[in-house]
C-alpha positions, 0 to 999 in steps of 0.5 A: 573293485571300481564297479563294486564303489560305483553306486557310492560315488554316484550317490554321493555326487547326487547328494551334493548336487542336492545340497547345492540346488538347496542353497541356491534356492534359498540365495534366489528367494532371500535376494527377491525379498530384498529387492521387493522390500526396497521398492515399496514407497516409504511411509511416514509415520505419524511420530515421525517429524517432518519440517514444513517451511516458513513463509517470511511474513510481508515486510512494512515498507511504503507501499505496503505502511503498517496499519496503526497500533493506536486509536486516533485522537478526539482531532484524528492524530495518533497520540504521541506520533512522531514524523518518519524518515521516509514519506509514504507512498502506496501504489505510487501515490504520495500520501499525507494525512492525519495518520501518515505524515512526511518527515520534516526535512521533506522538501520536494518544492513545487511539482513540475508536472502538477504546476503544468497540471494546473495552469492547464487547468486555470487557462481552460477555465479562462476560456469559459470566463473564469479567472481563477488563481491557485493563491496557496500552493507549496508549504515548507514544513518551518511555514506550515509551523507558523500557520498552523500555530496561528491558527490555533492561538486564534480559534483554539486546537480543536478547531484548528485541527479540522481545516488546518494540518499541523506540521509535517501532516499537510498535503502542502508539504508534498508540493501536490496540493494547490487552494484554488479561488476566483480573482475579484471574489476574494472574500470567497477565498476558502469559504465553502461558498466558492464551490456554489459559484459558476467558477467553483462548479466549473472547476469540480466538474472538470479538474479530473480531465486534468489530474485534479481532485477535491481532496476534501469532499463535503460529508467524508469528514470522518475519513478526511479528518477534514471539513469541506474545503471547496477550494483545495485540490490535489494532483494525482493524474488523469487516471486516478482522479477520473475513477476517484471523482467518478466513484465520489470517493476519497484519496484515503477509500481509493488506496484503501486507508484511512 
């Protein structure tokens, strides 16, 4: 009886071993496609959204002064401008012009380093014979009031507006600017004229070497916002005022405003 069942026993072990390689053949290759599939790179599609960050646009700040919304005036201020808070400074530079004035409270007084600058400067200039004098240095903004005012009252605001700065818009005001003549030659005193005399030549020629510039040069009106003022320097360092004097530009070209 056993060896008579035999061959259906054997058959069916072998029909299960079959169906078992089957199965595992099948288990095998669904687990490598799987697998495949997981380390294909993914592939954005083009519905697919995607953020791009934002870069925080540059904020106003003294060194980086927003540029003017309005147009200058027919005298170059910005209508209806009103003084800021704070004083512009641009690469270190204090800045005062028709476009970016000082509060009214800014007082700084008189600048040790550009004082000691100057007298330098005026005792050079003794040795080669000339007796020069800084006859108007710091403003307070209540002073630059009254000039101002009495200039205008006098030649009209128009013409005021070309030599004279209204208040809290002068480079006075920063304790950095200094008008500068020859004693004995008075009646020079802020004229053009003293520029074409030995002493106002030797001081154009040589107020770099001490930190000076002629803040105010002939034909640069249209930057300045005014006329030629041969007589009126500004200290910004050695450095500074060698390339600016060397270059025949203003302080407005140099930081790169107007």
């Amino acid at each position: 009886m056993k060896i008579k069942h035999l061959p259906l026993i054997i058959g069916a072990f072998i029909s299960i071993a079959l169906i078992v390689a089957i199965f595992v053949v099948y288990n095998y290759k669904n687990n490598q496609a799987n697998i495949a599939s997981n380390e294909q790179p993914k592939i954005t599609e083009p519905n697919e959204s995607t953020e791009t960050p934002t870069l925080d646009e540059p904020e106003n700040t003294s060194e980086n002064p927003a540029e003017p919304e309005q147009q200058p005036d027919e005298n170059g201020y910005l209508p209806n401008q009103e003084l800021p808070t704070e004083p512009t400074y641009i690469n270190d530079i204090l800045l005062a012009n028709k476009i970016y004035p000082l509060p009214s409270t800014f007082a700084p007084g008189e600048n040790p380093e550009a004082k000691q600058a100057l007298d330098q400067m005026l005792a050079a200039a003794k040795q080669q014979g000339f007796d020069l004098v800084a006859f108007s240095g710091y403003r307070s903004f209540e002073y630059q009031t009254t000039l101002y005012n009495n200039y205008v009252q006098r030649d009209g605001q128009a013409a005021a507006d070309r030599y004279s700065a209204r208040p809290g818009y002068s480079e006075h005001q920063t304790g950095l600017a200094f008008d500068i003549g020859e004693r004995g030659k008075e009646d020079l005193w802020l004229t053009e004229e003293f520029g074409e005399t030995p002493a106002g030549q030797w001081l154009f020629a040589h107020a770099s070497e001490y930190g000076f510039i002629l803040r105010f040069p002939q034909n640069k009106e249209d930057i300045t916002g005014y006329m030629y003022e041969s007589w009126h320097y500004r200290y910004v360092g050695k450095d500074i005022a060698k390339q600016i004097t060397m270059k025949n530009i203003t302080l407005e070209e140099y930081l790169g405003v107007k």
